[in-house]
Structures are given as structure tokens and as C-alpha cells.
SEKOLKOL-190483 format. One record per residue: chain; residue in one letter; x, y, z of N, C-alpha, C in turn. Coordinates in pm, 1 decimal. Each point is the difference from the previous one (the first is absolute). Layout:
+-------+------+----------+----------+----------+----------+----------+----------+----------+----------+----------+
! chain ! resn !   n_east !  n_north !     n_up !  ca_east ! ca_north !    ca_up !   c_east !  c_north !     c_up !
+-------+------+----------+----------+----------+----------+----------+----------+----------+----------+----------+
!     A !    A !        X !        Y !        Z !        X !        Y !        Z !        X !        Y !        Z !
...
+-------+------+----------+----------+----------+----------+----------+----------+----------+----------+----------+
//
This chain:
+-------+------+----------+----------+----------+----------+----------+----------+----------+----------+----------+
! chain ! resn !   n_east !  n_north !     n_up !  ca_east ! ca_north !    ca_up !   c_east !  c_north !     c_up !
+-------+------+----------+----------+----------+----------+----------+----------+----------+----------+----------+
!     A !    X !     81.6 !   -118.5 !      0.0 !    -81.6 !    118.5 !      0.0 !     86.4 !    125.5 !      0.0 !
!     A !    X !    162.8 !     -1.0 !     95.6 !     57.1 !    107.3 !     13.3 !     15.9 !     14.8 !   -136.5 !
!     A !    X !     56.2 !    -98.2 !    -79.9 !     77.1 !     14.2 !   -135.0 !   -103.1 !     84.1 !    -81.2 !
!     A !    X !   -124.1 !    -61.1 !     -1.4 !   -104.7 !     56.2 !    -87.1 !    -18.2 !    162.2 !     -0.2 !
!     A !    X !     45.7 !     71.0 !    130.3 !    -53.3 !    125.3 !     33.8 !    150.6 !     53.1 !    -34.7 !
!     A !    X !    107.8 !    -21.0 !    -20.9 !     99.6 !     40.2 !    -18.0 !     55.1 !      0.9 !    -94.2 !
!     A !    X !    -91.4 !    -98.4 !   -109.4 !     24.4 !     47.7 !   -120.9 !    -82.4 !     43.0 !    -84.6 !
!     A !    X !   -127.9 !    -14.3 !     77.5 !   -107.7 !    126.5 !    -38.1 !     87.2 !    161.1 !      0.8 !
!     A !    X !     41.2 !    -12.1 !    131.8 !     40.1 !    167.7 !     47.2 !     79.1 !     52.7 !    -87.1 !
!     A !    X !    133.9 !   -105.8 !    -85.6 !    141.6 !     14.4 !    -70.3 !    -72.4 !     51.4 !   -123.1 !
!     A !    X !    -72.6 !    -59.3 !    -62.4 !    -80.3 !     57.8 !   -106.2 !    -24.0 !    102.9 !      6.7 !
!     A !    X !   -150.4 !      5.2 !    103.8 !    -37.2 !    170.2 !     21.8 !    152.2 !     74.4 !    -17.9 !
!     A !    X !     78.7 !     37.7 !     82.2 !    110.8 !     30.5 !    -15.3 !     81.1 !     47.2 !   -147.3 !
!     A !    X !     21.2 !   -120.3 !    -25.4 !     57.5 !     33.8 !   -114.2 !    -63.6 !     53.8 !   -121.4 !
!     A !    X !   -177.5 !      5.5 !    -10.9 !    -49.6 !     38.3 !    -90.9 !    -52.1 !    182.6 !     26.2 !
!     A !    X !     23.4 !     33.1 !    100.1 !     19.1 !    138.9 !     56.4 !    111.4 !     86.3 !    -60.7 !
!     A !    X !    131.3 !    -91.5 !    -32.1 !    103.6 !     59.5 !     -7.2 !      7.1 !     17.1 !   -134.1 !
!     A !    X !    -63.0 !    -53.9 !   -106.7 !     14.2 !    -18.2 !   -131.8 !   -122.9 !     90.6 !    -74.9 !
!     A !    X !     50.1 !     54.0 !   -143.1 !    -58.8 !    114.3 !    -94.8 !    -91.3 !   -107.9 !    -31.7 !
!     A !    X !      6.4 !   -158.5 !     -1.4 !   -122.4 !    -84.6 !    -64.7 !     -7.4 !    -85.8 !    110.7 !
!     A !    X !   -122.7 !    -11.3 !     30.4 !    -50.0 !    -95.9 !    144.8 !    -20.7 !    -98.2 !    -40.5 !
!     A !    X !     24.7 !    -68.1 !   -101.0 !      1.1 !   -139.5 !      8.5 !    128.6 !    -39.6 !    -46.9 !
!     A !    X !    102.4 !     75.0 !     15.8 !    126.5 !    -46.1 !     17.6 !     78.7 !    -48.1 !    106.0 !
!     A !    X !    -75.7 !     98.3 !     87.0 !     29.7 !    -16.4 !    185.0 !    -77.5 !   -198.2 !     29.2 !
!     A !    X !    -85.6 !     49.0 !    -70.7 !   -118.9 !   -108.4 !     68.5 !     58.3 !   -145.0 !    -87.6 !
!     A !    X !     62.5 !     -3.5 !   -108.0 !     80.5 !    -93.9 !    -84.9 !    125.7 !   -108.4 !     59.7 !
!     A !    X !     79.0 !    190.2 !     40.4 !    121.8 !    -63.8 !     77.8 !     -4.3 !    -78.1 !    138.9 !
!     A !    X !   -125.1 !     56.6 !     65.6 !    -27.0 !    -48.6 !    129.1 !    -44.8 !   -144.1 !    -51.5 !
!     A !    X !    -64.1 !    -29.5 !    -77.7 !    -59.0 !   -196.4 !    -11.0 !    106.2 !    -11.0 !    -50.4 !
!     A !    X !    126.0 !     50.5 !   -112.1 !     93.4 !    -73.4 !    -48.3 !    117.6 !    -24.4 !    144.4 !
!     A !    X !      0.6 !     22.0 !     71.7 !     83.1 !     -3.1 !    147.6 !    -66.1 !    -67.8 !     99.2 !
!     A !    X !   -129.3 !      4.3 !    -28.1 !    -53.5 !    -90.4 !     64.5 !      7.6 !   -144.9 !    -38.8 !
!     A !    X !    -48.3 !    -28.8 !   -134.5 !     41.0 !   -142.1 !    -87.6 !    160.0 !    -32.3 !      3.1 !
!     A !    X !     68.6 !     64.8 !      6.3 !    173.9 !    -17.7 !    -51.2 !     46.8 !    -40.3 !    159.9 !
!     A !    X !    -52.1 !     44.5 !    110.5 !    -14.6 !    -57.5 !    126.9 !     -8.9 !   -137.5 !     -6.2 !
!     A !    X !   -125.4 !    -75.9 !    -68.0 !    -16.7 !   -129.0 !     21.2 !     70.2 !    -74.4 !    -83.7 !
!     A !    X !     47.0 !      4.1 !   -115.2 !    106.8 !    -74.1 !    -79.5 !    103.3 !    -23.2 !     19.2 !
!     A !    X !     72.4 !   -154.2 !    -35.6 !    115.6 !     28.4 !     49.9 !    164.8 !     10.1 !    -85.3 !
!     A !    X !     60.1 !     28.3 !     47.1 !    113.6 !     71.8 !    -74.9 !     43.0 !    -80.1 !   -173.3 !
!     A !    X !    -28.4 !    -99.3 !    -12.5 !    -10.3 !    -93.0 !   -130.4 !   -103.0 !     43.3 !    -65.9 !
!     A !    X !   -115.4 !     37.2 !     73.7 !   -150.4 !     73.2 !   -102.9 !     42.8 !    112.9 !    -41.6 !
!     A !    X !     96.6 !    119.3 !     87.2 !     -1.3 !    124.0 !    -24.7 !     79.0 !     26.4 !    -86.1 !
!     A !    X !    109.0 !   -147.8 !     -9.4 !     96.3 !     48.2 !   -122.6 !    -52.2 !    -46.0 !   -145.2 !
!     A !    X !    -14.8 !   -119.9 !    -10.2 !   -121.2 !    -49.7 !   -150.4 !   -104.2 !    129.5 !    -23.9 !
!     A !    X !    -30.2 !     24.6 !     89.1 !   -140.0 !     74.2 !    -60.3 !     -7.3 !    138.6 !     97.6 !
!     A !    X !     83.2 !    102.4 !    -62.3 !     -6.6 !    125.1 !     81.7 !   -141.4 !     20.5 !    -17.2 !
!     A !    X !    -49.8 !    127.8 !    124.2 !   -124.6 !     19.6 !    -29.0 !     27.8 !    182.2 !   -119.6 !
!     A !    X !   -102.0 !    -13.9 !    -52.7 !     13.7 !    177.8 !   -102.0 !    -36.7 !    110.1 !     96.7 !
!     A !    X !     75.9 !     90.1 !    -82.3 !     14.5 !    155.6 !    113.1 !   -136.2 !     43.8 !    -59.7 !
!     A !    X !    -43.1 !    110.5 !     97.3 !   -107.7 !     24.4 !    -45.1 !    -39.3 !    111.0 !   -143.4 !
!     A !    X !    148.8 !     31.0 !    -44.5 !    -23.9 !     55.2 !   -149.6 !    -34.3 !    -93.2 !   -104.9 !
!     A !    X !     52.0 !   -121.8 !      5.6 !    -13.5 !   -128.7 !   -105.0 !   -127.2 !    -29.5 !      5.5 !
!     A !    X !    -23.9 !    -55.1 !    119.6 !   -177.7 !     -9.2 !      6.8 !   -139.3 !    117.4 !    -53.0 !
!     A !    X !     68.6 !    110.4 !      4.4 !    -53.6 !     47.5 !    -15.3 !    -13.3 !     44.7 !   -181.2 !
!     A !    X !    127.2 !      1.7 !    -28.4 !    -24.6 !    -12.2 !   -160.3 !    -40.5 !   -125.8 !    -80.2 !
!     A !    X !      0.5 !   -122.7 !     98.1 !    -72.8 !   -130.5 !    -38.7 !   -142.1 !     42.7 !     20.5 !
!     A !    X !    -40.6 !     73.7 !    102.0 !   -115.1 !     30.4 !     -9.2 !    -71.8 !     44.7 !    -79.2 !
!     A !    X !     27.7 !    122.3 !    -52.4 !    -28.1 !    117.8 !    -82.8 !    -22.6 !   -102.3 !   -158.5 !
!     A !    X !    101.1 !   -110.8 !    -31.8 !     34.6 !     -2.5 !    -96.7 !   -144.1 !   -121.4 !      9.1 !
!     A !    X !    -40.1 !    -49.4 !     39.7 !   -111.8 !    -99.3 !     33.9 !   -142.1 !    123.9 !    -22.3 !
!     A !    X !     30.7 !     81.2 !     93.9 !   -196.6 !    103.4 !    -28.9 !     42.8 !     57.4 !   -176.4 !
!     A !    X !   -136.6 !    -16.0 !      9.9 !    -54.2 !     75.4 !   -141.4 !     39.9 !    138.6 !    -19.7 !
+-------+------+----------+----------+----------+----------+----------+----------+----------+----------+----------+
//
């Protein structure tokens, strides 16, 4: 439960600090997920920064 509220809070946080709020709110689940993997997952399969995703995004909408 602590974990849950603490990385609720890291989010809030970090999406305060940023010109786009779902960058804050991105990095906080990508730190949150990269937490539970372990060091053999993180090297095969980095996770994407949130500019890549986001031009994967863009490039997916109409």
C-alpha cells in the first residue's frame, strides 16, 4: 500500500515539474515498471524515453 501512495505521489511530482503533464506522469510508471524488472530485462529491452513514445504516438493518430 506504502509503495502504491509513493508512487502515486512521484508522479504527481514529476508531472508538476514538466511543460507536458504526461511526461511527468510517463516517467513516473516508466520508474515505476523499470523498478520491477530485472537487470537482464533492462538490458534486452530498454524501456523508450518519453520523446520516442511520443513520436510513435503521433505517428499512429490520424
Amino acid at each position: 500500500m506504502i509503495k502504491i501512495v509513493l508512487a502515486t505521489l512521484s508522479c504527481l511530482m514529476l508531472s508538476a515539474c514538466s511543460s507536458d503533464p504526461y511526461q511527468g506522469l510517463y516517467e513516473g510508471i516508466k520508474q515505476q515498471n523499470e523498478s520491477r524488472r530485472t537487470p537482464q530485462e533492462k538490458a534486452m529491452t530498454p524501456a523508450p524515453s518519453y520523446d520516442n513514445y511520443k513520436n510513435e504516438r503521433e505517428k499512429i493518430a490520424p
